[in-house]
C-alpha positions in Angstrom: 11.2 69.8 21.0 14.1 67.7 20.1 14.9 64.5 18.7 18.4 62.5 19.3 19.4 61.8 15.6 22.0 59.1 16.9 19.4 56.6 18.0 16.8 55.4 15.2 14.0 54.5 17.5 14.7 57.9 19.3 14.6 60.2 16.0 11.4 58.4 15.3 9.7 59.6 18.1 8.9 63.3 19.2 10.8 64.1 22.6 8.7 67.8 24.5 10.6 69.2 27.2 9.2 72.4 27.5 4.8 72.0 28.2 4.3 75.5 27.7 5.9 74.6 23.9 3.6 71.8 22.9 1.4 71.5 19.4 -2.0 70.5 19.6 -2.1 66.7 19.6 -4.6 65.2 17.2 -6.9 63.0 19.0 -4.2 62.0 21.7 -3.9 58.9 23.9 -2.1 60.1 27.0 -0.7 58.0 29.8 1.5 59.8 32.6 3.7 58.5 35.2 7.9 58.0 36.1 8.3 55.0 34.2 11.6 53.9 36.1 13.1 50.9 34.5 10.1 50.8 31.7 9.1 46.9 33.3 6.7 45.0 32.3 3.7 46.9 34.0 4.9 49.7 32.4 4.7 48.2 29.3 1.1 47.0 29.7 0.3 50.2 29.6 2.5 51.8 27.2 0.9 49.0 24.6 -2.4 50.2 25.6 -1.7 53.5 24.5 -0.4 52.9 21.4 -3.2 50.5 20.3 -5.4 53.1 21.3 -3.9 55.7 19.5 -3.9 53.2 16.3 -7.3 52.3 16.4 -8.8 56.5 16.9 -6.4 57.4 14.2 -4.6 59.2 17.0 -1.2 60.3 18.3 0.5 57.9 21.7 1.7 59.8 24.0 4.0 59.5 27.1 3.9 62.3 30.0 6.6 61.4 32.3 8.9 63.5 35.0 12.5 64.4 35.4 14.0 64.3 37.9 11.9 61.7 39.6 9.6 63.2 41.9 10.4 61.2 44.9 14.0 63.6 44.7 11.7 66.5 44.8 8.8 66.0 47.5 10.9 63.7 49.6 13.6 65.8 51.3 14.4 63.2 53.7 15.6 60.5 50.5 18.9 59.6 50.6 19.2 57.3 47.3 16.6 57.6 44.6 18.4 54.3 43.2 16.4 54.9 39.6 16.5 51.8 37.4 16.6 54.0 34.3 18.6 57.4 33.2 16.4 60.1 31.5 18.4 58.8 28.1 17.5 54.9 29.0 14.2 55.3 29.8 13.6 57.4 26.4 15.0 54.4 24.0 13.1 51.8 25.9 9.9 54.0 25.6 10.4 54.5 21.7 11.2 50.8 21.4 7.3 50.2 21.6 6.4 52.5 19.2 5.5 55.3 21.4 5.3 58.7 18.9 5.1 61.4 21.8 7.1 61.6 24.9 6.8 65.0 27.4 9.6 65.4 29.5 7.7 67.6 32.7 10.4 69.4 34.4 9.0 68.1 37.9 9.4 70.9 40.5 8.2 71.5 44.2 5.3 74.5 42.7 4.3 71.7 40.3 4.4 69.5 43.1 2.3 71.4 45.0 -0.4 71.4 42.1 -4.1 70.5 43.7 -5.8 67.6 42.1 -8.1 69.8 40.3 -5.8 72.0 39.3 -3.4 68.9 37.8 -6.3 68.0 35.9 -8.0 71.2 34.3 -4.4 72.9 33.7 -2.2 70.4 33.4 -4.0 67.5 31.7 -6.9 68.9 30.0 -5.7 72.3 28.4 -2.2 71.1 27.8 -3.3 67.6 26.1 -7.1 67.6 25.3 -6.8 64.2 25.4 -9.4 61.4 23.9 -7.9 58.9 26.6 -6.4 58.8 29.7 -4.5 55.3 30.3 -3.3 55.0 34.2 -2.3 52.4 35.9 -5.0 50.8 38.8 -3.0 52.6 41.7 -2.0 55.8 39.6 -2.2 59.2 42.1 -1.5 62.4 41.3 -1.8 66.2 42.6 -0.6 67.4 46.1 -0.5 64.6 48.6 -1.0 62.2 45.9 -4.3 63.3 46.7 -6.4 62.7 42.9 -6.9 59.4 41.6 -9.0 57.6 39.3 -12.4 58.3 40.4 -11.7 62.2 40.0 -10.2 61.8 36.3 -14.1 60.1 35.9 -16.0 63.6 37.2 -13.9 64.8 34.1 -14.9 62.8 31.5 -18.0 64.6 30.6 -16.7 68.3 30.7 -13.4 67.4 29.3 -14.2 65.1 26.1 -12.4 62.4 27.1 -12.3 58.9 28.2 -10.2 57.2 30.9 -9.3 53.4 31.1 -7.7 52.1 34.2 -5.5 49.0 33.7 -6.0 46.4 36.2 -4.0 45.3 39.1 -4.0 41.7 38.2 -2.9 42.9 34.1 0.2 45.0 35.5 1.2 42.9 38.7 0.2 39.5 37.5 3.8 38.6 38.9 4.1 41.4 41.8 5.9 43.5 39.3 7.3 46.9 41.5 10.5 48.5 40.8 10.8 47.6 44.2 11.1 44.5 43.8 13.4 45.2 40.9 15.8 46.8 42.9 16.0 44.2 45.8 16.6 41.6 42.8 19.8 43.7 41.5 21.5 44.2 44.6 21.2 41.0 45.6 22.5 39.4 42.4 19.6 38.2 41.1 19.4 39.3 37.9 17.6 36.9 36.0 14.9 37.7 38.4 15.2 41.6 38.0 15.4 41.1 33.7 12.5 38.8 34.0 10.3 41.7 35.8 11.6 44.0 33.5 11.2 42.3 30.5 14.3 43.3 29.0 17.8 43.0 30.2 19.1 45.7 32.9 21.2 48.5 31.4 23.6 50.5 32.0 24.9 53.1 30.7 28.4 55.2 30.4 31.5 56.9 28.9 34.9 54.8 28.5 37.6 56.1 30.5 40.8 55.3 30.9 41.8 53.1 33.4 45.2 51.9 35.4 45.6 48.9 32.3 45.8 46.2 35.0 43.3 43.9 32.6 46.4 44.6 29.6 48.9 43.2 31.5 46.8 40.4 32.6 45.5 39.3 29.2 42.0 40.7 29.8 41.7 44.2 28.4 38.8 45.7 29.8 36.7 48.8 29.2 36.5 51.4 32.2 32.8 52.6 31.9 31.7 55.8 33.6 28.3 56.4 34.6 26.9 60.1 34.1 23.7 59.4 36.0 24.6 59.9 40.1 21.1 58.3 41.2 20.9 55.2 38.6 21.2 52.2 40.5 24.8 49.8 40.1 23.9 45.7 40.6 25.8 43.9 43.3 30.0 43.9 43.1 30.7 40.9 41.5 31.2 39.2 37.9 28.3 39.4 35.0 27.8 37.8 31.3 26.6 40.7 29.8 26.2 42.1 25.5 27.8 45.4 24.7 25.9 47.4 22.4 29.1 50.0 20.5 28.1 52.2 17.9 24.9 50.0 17.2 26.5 46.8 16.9 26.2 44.2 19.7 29.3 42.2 21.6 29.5 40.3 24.4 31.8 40.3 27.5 32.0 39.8 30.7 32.0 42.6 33.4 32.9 43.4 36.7 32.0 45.8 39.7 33.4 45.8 42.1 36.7 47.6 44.9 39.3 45.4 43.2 40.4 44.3 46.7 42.9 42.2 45.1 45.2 45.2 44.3 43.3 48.0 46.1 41.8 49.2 49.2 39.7 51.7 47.7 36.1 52.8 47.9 34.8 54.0 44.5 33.3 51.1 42.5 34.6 50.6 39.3 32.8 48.8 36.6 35.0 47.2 33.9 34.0 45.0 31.1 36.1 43.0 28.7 34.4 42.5 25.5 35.3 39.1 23.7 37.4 38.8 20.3 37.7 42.8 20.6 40.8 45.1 19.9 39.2 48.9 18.7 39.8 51.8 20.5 36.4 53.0 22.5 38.0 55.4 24.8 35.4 58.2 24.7 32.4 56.3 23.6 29.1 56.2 25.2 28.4 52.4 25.1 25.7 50.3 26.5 25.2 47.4 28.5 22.9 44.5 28.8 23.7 42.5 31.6 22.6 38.9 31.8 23.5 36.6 34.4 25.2 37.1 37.4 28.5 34.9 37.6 30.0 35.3 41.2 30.4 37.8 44.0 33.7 39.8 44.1 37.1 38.3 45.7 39.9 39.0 47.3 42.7 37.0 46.2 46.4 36.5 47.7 48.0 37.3 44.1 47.8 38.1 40.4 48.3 34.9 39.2 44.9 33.5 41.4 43.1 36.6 39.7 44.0 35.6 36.4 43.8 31.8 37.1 39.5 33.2 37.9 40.0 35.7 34.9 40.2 32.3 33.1 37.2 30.5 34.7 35.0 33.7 34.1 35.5 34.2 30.8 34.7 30.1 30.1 31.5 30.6 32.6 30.4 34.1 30.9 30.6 32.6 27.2 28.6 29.4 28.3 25.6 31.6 30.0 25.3 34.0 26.8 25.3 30.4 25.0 22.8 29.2 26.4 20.8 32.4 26.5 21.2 32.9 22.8 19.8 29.6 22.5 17.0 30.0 24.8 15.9 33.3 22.8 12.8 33.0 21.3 12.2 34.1 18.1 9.7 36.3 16.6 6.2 34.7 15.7 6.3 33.5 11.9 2.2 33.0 12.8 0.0 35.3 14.0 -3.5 33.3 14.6 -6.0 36.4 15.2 -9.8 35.4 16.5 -12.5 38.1 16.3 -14.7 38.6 19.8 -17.9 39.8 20.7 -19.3 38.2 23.9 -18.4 34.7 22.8 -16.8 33.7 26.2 -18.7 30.4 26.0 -17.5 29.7 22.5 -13.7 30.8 23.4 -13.9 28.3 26.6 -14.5 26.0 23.8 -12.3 26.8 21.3 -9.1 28.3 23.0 -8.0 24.5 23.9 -7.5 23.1 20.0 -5.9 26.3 19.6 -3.2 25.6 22.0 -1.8 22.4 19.6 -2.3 24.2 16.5 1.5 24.0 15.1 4.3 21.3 16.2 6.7 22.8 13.3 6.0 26.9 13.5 6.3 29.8 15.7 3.0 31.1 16.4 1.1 33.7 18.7 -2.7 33.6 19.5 -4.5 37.1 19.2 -7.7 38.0 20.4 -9.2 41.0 19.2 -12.1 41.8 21.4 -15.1 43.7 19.8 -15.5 45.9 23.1 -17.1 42.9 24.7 -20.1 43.1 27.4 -19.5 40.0 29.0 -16.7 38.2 30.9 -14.7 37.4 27.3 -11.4 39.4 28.2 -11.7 38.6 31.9 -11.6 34.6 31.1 -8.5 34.7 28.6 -6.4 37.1 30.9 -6.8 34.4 34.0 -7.0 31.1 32.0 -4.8 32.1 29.0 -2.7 34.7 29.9 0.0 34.1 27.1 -2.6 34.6 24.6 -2.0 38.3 23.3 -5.5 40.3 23.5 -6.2 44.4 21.5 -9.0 45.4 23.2 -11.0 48.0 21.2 -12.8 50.9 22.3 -16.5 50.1 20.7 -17.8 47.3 18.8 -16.9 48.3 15.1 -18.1 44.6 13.3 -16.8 42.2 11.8 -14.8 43.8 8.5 -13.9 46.6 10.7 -12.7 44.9 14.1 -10.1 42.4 12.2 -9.1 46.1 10.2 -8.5 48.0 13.5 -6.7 44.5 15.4 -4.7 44.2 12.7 -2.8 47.1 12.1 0.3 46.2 13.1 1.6 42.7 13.1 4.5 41.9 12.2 4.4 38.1 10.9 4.9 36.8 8.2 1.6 34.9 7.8 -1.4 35.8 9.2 -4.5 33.6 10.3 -8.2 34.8 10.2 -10.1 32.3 12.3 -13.6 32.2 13.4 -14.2 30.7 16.6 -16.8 28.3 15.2 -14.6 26.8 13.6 -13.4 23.2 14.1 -9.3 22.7 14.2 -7.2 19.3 14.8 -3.9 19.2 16.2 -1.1 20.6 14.4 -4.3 22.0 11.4 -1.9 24.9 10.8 1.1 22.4 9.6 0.5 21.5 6.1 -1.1 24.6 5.3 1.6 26.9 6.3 3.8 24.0 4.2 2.4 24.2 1.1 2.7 28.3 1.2 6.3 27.9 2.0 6.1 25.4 -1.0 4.8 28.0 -3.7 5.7 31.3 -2.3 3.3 32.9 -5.4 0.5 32.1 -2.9 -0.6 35.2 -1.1 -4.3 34.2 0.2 -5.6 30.7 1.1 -9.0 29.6 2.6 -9.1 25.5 3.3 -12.4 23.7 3.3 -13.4 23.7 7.1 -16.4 22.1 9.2 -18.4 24.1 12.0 -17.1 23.7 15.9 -21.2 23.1 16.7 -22.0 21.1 13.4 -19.1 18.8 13.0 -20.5 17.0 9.8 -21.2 20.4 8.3 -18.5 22.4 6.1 -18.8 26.4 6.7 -18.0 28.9 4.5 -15.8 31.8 5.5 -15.8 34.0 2.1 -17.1 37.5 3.9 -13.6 37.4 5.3 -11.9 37.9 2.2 -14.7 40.1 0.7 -15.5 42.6 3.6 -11.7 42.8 5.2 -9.8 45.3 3.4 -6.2 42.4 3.2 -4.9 44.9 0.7 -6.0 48.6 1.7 -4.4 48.1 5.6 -0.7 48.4 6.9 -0.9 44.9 8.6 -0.8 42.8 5.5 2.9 42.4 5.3 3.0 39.0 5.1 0.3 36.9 3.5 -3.0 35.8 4.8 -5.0 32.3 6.2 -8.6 32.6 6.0 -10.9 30.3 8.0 
């Protein structure tokens, strides 16, 4: 095991490269797969692990493969293009809170593994897992031959559980690294970030370079890329942030021949970081890159160059402005609504939620009790911004908000039946007059019943059942309705 002490995400999270060295997992959530560019399906999944961990008392875990596998059984491959390095793909993993990543050495005798064998060798007396997360497409063994319904003749005899995530939860917007790829080399990035789900990065040592961006008034940083397989955009001009030592600036970058003074072949990427004059030369530095600007030029002189140098740097800083402004910030609100088979009430109810604040960030959460009926199946396709945990079994009502609410992160959070009648913009003056008198920690308004519009309810078990104080979740302070 090792940890990178450099990164604090990374030296929170437990990094196996060796699976004949591993400690036995308490009650572990496994998931397994490459992981290349960690997008947004990716994530899906990844957050399904972790909740699941949470709610078993359990440890997350990430089995993933280095090098990538298509290297390995695919003789014939010319360019693995990945989206991530080893290093990349580890920060973004431990950005969602993952506690356990496996690095499997992948290999042509692992390769070669039968389906069974993957599972009873590999899976089950390496992991003994309680879950098994995969993806709806996941395959796995020699030939790709294993897939889901195999993992299922397992269950019994190997004491665990497996959940498949659905195609339309992980491709609700044909999310591939495919696609990915296609987007970066043809200079769409804002398409690529938005599969992704975070900006594209890249990664690399500054080097020295001829000091051509000097002379021209646009010092640049030379950045070297260890990785031989990670996959460079487009040659042209990019906004991008530079992350240095942990602290962020931005810049512009370019990749590209430099046909303007050149007629070589090597690509060289060069970024000049804004109102910046420290010396970086050896640093691993990161970037973020954010909008593509223009296609690389050849121009008749250096004075044309600089003259574009000029026009860049204008375009770059008004794309990051506007990004920065279209950034979102975190939720000060988190509304959460208990489920148990209450589709017909949430086809009810979801609507006045929608208008619940014109003044405060909020997010809608649905914590689903393990629902029988088509409750989780209606929000993902009618309300698919609306944030669902969905738990295991049914554990009640105390319980279930206990298990949901683990780990939110707002500053106020909202317990809401879904009985409950709400007006536009309900949440307003209540959030005001906490903002008001910060010694208020716990409020529950007079409300009237959704089915009995004349009649107040009463919503006292919340407070007396939930444990507010006795759970992680409460860092913020708490709505009751």
């Amino acid at each position: 095991m090792c940890r990178n002490r450099m990164d604090p995400l990374l030296s929170s999270m437990n990094i196996y490269r060796n699976i004949k060295e591993l400690p036995d997992f308490k009650n572990a959530v496994i998931t397994i797969g490459s992981f290349d560019g960690v997008h947004s399906g990716h994530q899906k999944i990844i957050s399904r692990v972790k909740a699941l961990a949470d709610e078993i008392n359990g440890e997350s875990i990430v089995i993933t493969f280095y090098p990538h596998p298509r290297s390995v059984v695919d003789a014939s491959t010319q360019d693995i293009s990945v989206l991530n390095t080893l290093d990349e793909k580890l920060a973004l993993i431990a950005g969602y809170g993952i506690q356990n990543v496996v690095i499997v050495p992948f290999s042509f005798e692992f390769s070669r593994q039968s389906p069974r064998e993957y599972v009873e060798t590999f899976i089950i007396a390496s992991f003994h897992p309680q879950y098994v997360v995969i993806g709806y497409d996941h395959k796995f063994g020699l030939n790709r031959a294993g897939d889901i319904s195999l993992f299922r003749e397992y269950e019994a005899t190997g004491h665990f559980n497996v959940i498949e995530i659905p195609r339309q939860d992980i491709e609700d917007i044909a999310i591939s690294s495919t696609k990915i790829r296609k987007a970066l080399i043809s200079g769409d990035i804002k398409e690529a970030n938005l599969f992704l789900n975070h900006p594209y990065i890249l990664t690399g040592k500054v080097v020295h370079g001829d000091k051509l961006g000097s002379k021209l008034g646009y010092p640049t940083a030379n950045l070297q890329i260890s990785e031989k397989d990670k996959l460079i955009p487009v040659e042209g001009v990019y906004a991008v942030k530079i992350e240095i030592d942990k602290l962020s600036f931005e810049g512009m970058m370019y990749i590209g021949k430099r046909p303007t003074v050149s007629d070589q072949i090597a690509i060289n990427i060069e970024i000049n970081i804004f109102d910046f004059s420290q010396n970086i030369y050896d640093k691993v530095i990161q970037i973020h890159i954010l909008e593509f600007l223009r296609k690389d030029i050849r121009f008749d002189n250096l004075d044309q160059l600089k003259d574009q140098l000029q026009l860049d740097e204008k375009n770059a800083q008004l794309a990051l402005s506007e990004l920065n402004h279209q950034t979102q910030k975190e939720a000060q609100v988190t509304i959460a609504i208990l489920n148990y088979n209450g589709v017909e009430l949430l086809e009810s109810y979801l609507p006045m939620i929608e208008y619940s604040s014109s003044k405060y960030t909020y997010e809608v959460l649905v914590i689903d009790n393990h629902s029988s009926d088509l409750s989780v199946d209606f929000i993902k396709e009618w309300y698919p911004e609306i944030k669902i945990i969905e738990l295991s079994k049914n554990y009640g009502f105390a319980e279930g908000y206990n298990k949901g609410l683990l780990n939110i992160q707002s500053e106020y959070v909202v317990i809401i039946n879904s009985d409950v009648l709400v007006t536009e913009n309900w949440l307003d003056p209540i959030i005001d007059t906490m903002e008001r008198d910060k010694s208020l920690g716990i409020v529950q308004p007079v409300i009237k019943s959704l089915e009995y519009k004349d009649h107040f309810e009463y919503a006292g078990a919340a407070g007396g059942y939930i444990d507010i104080f006795g759970y992680p979740f409460c860092r913020g302070r708490i709505l009751i309705l």
